[in-house]
C-alpha positions, 0 to 999 in steps of 0.5 A: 347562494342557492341551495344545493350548490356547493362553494370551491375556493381554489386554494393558492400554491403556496411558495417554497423556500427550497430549491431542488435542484441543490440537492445532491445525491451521496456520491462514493469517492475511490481513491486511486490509492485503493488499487494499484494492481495496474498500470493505470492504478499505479501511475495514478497512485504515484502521480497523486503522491508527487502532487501532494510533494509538490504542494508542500514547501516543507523538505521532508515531505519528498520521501522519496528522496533520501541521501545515503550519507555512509555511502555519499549519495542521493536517491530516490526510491518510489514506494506503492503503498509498502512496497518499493519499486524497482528500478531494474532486476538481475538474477542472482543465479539462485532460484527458491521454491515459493511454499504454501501455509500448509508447506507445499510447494506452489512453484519455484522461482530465479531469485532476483535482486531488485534495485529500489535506487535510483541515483541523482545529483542532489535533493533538488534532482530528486524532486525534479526527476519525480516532477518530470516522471508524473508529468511525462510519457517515459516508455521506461518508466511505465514498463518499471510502474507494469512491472510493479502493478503486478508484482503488488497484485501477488504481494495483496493477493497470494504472498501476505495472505500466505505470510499472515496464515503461516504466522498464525500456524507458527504463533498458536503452536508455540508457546505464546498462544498460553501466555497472550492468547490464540492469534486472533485473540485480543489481549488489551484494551484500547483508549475508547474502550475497545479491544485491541492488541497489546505492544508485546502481543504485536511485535511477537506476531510481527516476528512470526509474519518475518519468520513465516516470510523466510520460510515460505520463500518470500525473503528478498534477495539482497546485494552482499558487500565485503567491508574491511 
């Protein structure tokens, strides 16, 4: 090699075991569960609760059927979330102020009775009335599952907010606050370490939540039967 030349080896591209192109970004998956304040949420939310009764031979997995056996009937009843879905509504010839936590009025509603039954033959036309619903285009029954949507975006966004306030204001002024503590305050101790609340401390703010319900004006109205 003469002097003052300068020797470049050409370094070989060394093969990789990896290929890119299995790599997969993290990818946030919502539920339809998650929202069902429209009609579209709340079709998906029912269609999806109808594929997981259908994908299981198990009886008691078709909550939504359920037999009446002191008045001999089967029915179904359709639930978002916590919340039944009515079939159809008549007024019940009352009205009710709808009050705020602070106990302002915020409007005054007709008081409506709701139907969450519907009636059929037997378990069997339970089930194949929820199939032929989550499979089909009703015109009905999408304006019931509108109806509903709506009725849910109130409850989530304007009735539990003011139920959950109210209670509070009714718990810290009564005389449990001393005996279990401020509302928000955590009583007990969980399993893993962490506070929580107690047994006691829940069902007592759970009465307040029922109490705070009757009287903001949320308290559903209710068909009356005289027995003898």
């Amino acid at each position: 090699m003469a002097r003052g030349t300068l020797s470049l080896k050409r370094k070989e591209k060394s093969v990789s075991i990896l290929d890119l192109n299995n790599a997969v970004a993290p990818v946030k998956v919502v539920s339809k569960r998650g929202n069902c304040h429209t009609l579209e949420g709340a079709m998906g939310y029912f269609k999806e609760r109808v594929s997981e009764m259908s994908g299981d031979t198990e009886d008691a997995t078709w909550e939504w059927v359920q037999e009446d056996k002191a008045q001999g009937y089967w029915y179904v009843r359709i639930m978002l979330h916590s919340m039944p879905v009515y079939w159809k509504m008549e007024k019940s010839g009352k009205t009710v102020d709808i009050l705020d936590p602070e106990g302002a009025v915020i409007e005054r509603r007709e008081q409506m009775i709701g139907f969450d039954r519907y009636k059929v033959d037997s378990f069997q036309a339970g089930k194949d009335l929820l199939t032929v619903l989550a499979s089909s285009d009703d015109a009905t029954f999408s304006s019931i599952m509108a109806t509903a949507a709506d009725a849910l975006r109130i409850v989530d966004t304007q009735e539990l907010p003011h139920i959950r306030a109210k209670a509070e204001i009714l718990y810290n002024n009564s005389e449990w606050k001393d005996k279990m503590g401020m509302w928000d305050k955590k009583d007990a101790t969980g399993s893993r370490g962490t506070p929580t609340y107690s047994k006691d401390k829940t069902n007592k703010m759970n009465q307040y939540k029922q109490t705070a319900r009757r009287q903001l004006g949320y308290k559903r109205a209710k068909v009356t039967v005289e027995v003898s």
